[in-house]
N, C-alpha and C positions, 0 to 999 in steps of 0.2 A: 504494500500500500504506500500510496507515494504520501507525501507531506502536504497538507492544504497549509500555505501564509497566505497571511493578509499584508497586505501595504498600510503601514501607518501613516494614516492622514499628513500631510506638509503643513508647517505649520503656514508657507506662503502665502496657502492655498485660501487661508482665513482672511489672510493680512487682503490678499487680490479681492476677496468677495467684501470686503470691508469697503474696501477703496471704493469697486465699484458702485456698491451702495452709495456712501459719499456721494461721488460722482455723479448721480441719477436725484440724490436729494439736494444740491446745491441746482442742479439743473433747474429741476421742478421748481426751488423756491426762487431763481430767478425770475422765471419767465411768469411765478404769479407776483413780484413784489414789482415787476415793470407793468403790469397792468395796474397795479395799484392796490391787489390783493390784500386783506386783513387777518391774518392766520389763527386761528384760535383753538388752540391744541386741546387747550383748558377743558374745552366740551365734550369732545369726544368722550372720555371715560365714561361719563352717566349712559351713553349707549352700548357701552361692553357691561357693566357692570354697578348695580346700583345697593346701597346699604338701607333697608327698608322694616323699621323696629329690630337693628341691630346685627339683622341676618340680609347675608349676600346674596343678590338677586340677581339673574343675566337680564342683562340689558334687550336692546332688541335688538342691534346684529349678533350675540349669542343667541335669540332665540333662532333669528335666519340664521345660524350656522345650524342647529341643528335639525329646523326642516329640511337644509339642503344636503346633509349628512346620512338624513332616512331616507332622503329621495334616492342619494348617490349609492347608499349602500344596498338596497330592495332594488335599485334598476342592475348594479352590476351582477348583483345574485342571477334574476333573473336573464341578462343580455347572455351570460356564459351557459346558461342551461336552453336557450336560444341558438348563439352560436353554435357549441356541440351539437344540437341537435339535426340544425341546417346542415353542418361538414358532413355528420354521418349519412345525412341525405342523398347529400351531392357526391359522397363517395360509392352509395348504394350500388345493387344490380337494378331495381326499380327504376322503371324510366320516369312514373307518376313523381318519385320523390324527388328524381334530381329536375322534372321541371318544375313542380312546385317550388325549391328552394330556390329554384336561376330565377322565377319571376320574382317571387320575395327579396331578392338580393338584389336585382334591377329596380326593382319600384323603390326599395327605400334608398338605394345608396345615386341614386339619379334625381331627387325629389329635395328640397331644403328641409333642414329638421323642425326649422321652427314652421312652415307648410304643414306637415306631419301632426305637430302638436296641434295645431288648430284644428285640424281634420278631429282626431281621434276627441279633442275637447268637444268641439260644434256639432260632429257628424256622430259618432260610437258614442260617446258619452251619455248623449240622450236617450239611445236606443238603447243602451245597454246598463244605464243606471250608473254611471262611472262618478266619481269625485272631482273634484279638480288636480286631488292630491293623486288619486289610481290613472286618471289620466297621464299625466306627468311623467306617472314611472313608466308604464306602456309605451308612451310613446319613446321615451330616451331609452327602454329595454330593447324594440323594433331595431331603434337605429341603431345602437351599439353592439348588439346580437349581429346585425349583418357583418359589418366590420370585424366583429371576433371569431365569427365562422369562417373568415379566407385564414383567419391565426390558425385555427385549430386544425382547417385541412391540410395549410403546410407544414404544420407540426407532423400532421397525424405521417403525410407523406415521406415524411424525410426520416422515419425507421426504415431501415436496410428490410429487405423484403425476404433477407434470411430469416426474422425473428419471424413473421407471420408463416413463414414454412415452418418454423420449427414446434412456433403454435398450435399448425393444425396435426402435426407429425406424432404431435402428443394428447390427439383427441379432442382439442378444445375447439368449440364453435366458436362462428364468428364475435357473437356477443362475449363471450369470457377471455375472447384472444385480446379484443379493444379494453376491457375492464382491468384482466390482470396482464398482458406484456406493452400493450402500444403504448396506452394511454401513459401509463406509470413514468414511462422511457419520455414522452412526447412534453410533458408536463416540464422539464426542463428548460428544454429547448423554447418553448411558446411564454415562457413567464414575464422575460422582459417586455416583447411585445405587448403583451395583455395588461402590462403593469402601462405603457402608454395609452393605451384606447382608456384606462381607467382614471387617467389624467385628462384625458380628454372628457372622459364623461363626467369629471368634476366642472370642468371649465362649461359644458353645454349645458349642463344643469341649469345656467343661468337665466335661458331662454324659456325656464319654463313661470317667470316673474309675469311672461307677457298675458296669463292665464290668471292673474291674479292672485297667485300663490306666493305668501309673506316668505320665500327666501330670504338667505342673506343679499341677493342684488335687489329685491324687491321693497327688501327693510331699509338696503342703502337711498335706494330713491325717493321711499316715502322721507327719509331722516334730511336729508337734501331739500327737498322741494317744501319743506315746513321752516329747514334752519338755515339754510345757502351755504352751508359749510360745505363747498363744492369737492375743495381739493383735499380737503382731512379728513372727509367720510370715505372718498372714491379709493385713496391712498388707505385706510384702513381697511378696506373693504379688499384689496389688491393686495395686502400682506394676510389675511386670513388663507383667502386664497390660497398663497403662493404655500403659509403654513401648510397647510391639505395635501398639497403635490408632491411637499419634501417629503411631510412624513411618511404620504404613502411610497413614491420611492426609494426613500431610505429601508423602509420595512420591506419591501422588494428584494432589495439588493442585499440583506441580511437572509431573505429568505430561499434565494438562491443561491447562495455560498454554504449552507445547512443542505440544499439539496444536491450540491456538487462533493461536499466530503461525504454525506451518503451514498454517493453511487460512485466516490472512489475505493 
């Protein structure tokens, strides 16, 4: 068994991402203190966080952080049980499946998402008794599900065609070949990707405000259009954000290093 290292972090690496920061805040604060900008940081707290008979209360872009956290997490649950399911389609012998999936995959990844939401709000919603919040996930599950179904068929592809001989050599159909030798193998290889579409689907999420749904971009607009605090709500709103993406990356990239001294 060979040796898994890690690389310890540079400490440069801080000092560059520091800079840049810097860099991107001396920007922003010029180009509002030449319009004539009035900055007032001061306010912003009482909207993360407020003290209410002693005990701490989230604010309201905490609360929009966590509708948009239930949204993001219930749509990628379902996009990946979406995606798998369309690969396995389009991988099938069935001709029904693989044209079912190729239109599924054409309609939505041809189509705007935010198009998509309004359809499934305006048009399924009503017929189907949907929420604004079950709309939401539906529709960002549709679109994300497409896009994770080309991840998971070029995962499932790229095991050597030895393993599925050796699969069936040893009795196992095709369902228990994909459950215990492809998939297992295939999970590696497809996590980064799946770890971007999941960044992706944090950042579309946002589109789903247009539906009326108190997000955290929905919570920033209404906090905006009441206080004009333009650029220290939009700037707060854009470090929550940015929070979500590291830590899910981060936790990606811990979790692919656990699956690679695994399967060394």
């Amino acid at each position: 068994m060979t040796d898994f290292k890690t690389t310890p972090p540079n400490p440069m690496d801080f000092i560059k991402i520091a800079l840049l920061a810097i860099a991107i805040i001396l920007i922003v604060g010029r180009g509002a203190s030449t319009s004539g900008y009035n900055w007032q940081w001061y306010r912003v707290s009482q909207y993360l966080f407020t003290f209410q008979n002693g005990i701490l209360q989230p604010g309201l872009l905490i609360q929009g952080l966590v509708v948009t956290t239930k949204i993001t997490v219930l749509s990628m649950a379902l996009a990946l049980l979406i995606g798998l399911i369309t690969a396995l389609a389009r991988l099938s012998n069935s001709m029904i499946c693989r044209a079912v999936a190729r239109v599924y995959l054409e309609l939505i990844r041809n189509t705007p998402l935010l198009v998509q939401i309004f359809l499934i709000y305006f048009v399924l919603g009503p017929l189907w008794g949907l929420s604004r919040f079950s709309s939401a996930v539906l529709a960002l599950s549709l679109f994300e599900g497409a896009y994770g179904s080309e991840i998971f068929r070029s995962g499932i592809l790229s095991i050597n065609r030895n393993q599925w001989e050796a699969a069936y050599s040893l009795g196992l159909d095709t369902w228990k070949t994909y459950r215990l030798v492809v998939l297992p193998q295939a999970v590696r290889r497809i996590l980064p990707p799946l770890t971007g579409q999941a960044v992706s689907l944090i950042k579309d999420s946002a589109l789903v405000s247009t539906i009326a749904i108190y997000d955290l971009t929905m919570q920033g607009q209404a906090i905006v259009s009441r206080t004009y605090l333009v650029f220290e709500i939009w700037l707060t709103v854009a470090a929550i954000y940015l929070c979500l993406t590291l830590t899910l990356s981060t936790m990606s990239r811990r979790l692919e290093k656990r699956l690679a001294l695994f399967n060394q």
